[in-house]
N, C-alpha and C positions, 0 to 999 in steps of 0.2 A: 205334872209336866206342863210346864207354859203354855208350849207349843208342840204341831205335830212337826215330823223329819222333814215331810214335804215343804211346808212354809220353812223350817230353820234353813232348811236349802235355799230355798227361791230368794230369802231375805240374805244369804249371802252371798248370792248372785248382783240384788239391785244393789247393794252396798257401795259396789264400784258402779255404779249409775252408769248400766252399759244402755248403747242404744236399744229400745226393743223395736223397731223402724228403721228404715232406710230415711234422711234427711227431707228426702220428695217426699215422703206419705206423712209427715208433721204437718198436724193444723193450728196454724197462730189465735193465739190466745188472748183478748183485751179488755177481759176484767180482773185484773190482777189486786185490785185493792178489795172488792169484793170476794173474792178467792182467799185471799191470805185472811181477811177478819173471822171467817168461816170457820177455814182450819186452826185457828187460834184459837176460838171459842170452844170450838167442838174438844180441843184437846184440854185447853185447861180447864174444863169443867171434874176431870176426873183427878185432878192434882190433890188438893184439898181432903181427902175421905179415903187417900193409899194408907192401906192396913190397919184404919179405923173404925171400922164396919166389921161388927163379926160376921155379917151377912156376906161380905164380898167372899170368903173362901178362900182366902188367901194371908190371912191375919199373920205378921211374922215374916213374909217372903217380900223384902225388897222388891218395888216397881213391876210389883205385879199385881193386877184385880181382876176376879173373877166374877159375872155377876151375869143375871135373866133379866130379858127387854122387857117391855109391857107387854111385846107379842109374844113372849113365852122362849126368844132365844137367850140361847145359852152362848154366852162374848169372855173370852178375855184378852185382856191386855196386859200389853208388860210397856214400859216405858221410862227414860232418864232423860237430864234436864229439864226446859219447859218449852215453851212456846216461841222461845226465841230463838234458840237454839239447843236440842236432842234430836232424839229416836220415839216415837211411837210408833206403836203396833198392837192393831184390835184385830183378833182374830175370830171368824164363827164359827165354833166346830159342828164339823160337819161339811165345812168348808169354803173358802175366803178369805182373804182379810184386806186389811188398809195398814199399807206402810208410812209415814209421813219424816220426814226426816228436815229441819230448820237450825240454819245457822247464818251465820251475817252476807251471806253473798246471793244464798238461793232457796229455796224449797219446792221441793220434791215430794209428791204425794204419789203413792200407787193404789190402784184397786184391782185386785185378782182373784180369780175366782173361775167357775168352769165355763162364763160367757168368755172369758179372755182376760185381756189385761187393760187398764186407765191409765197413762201416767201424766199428772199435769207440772210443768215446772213454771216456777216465776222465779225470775231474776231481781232481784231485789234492787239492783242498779241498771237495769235496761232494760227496760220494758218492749223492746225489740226482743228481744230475745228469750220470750215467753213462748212457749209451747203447749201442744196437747200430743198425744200419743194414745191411738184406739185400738187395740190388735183384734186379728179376727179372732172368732168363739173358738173354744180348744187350744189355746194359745199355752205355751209352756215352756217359760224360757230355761230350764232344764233339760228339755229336748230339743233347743237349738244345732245342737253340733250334731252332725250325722255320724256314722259308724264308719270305725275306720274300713279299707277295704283291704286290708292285710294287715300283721305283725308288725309292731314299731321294730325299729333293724337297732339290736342294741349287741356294740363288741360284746362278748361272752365273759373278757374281762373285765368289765364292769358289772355282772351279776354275781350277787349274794344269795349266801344260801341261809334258808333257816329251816329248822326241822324237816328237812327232803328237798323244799318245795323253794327253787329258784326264783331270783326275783330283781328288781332295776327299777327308780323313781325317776317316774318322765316327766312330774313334776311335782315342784314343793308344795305342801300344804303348810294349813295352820300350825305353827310348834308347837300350841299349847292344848291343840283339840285332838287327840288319837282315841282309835278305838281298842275297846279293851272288850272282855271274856264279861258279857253279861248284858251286854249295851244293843239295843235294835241300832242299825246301820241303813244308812238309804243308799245304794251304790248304781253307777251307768259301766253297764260293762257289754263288751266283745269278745267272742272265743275262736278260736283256728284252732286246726285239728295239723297234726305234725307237717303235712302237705301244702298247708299252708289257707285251706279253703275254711272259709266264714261257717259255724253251725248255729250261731245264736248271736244276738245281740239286743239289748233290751231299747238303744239308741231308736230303736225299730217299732216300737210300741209306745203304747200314750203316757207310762208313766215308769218311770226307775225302781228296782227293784229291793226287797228291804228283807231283812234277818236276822233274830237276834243271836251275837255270835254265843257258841257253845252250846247250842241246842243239839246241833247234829242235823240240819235242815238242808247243810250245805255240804257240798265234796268237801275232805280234809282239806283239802290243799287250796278251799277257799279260807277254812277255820282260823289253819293257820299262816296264809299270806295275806289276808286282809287284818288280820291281829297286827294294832302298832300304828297302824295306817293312820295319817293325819287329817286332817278335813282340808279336801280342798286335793288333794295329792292324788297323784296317776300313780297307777305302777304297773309294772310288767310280772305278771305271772307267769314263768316257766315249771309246770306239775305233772311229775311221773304218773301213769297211768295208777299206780299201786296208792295215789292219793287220788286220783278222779274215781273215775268207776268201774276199773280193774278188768275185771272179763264179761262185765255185764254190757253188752248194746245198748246204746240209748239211741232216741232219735239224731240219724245225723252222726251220731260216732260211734265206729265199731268199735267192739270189746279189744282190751288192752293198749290203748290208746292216749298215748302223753298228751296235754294240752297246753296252748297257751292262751292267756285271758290278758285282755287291757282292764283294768279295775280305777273306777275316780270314784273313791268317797265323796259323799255329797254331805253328807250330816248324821252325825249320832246323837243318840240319846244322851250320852254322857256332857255334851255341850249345854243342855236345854233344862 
């Protein structure tokens, strides 16, 4: 696996190079020529030696290298294009990495990790308009959006049903990334209990929650409404008590108790 769920998330997050700062907290940036020869070196040192190294661990797997520092870490990368324009990404398992992303207008570097987030841009044609971006430690732009504070209000004819378990997309994902029966899943999710009142929500905690479907780790009625689901995609979970957990109390919902869940796939394993 290239990569963990966490990073294939977060990296489909920067992709659309959202702000991780409000415009006030950017600090200008004025060595931009020094900056770019950097990350151009640093990247195109690993061009040269992709899947020619029985060493690297990766022999066979397109734009991907696996390999240990002199200090003993254990890095990989995956990468396309070069230096003038792609994507790379070194990861440290265990955790970290560095996004870099160049093409003719700009470059975009990130570094994330559990001190927070780096992001430095240079503008290739205006050098005004170079940047830095620092976030505070614990920084996670996967848990930027807070929990919703009710049920999205969706007409009832526009929900589908599949095997029991009710259901309505509040938004599109990737058409070509769904989850299937076999795959760990990284998901941010919210629950309301028929009344309408919040009993969980992971939006709430420092990090999204992950499962490989078909284990049986989850209520049916997550097995089977998150089954299909595309990367990137909301959906509304309406699930009969008789797929949640029936007559048994849990914290927060008593026994016989229908639920509804917001569910946003963040990343599966079947992408990566």
């Amino acid at each position: 696996m290239p990569l963990t769920l966490n990073t294939a998330a977060t990296l489909q997050k920067l992709q659309g190079k959202p702000p991780l700062l409000s415009e006030d907290k950017r600090q200008e940036y004025s060595q931009p020529k020094e900056a770019k020869a950097q990350l151009s070196e640093a990247i195109d040192q690993f061009f040269p030696s992709l899947d020619e190294s029985q060493s690297d661990g990766a022999k066979g797997q397109e734009g991907l290298l696996r390999y240990h520092t002199p200090r003993g870490e254990r890095i990989q990368v995956t990468f396309e294009g070069d230096s003038q324009k792609g994507e790379y990404v070194q990861e440290w398992v265990g955790g970290g990495f560095i996004y870099t992303t160049f093409d003719e207008n700009s470059i975009d570097n990130y570094q994330v990790g559990p001190q927070g987030a780096h992001h430095l841009h240079l503008d290739r044609n205006d050098p005004a308009k170079n940047y830095v971006e620092v976030t505070p430690k614990g920084f996670n732009i996967l848990n930027q959006e807070p929990a919703p504070e009710a049920p999205p209000q969706v007409d009832p004819g526009f929900l589908k049903e599949k095997d029991g378990v009710g259901y309505a997309v509040l938004q599109e994902g990737d058409p070509g990334e769904a989850a299937d029966v076999g795959e760990s899943v990284l998901v941010h999710y919210t629950g309301w209990l028929e009344n309408g009142e919040s009993f969980d929500s992971s939006r709430n905690r420092p990090n999204p929650f992950t499962f490989t479907l078909g284990e049986g780790r989850v209520i049916q009625g997550w097995e089977k409404g998150v089954e299909g689901m595309k990367v990137g995609e909301k959906r509304l979970l309406d699930i009969p008590s008789e797929l949640a957990y029936g007559e048994r109390a849990r914290p927060g919902i008593p026994p016989n108790s229908p639920l509804t869940f917001e569910v946003e796939l963040l990343a599966t394993s079947g992408q990566l």
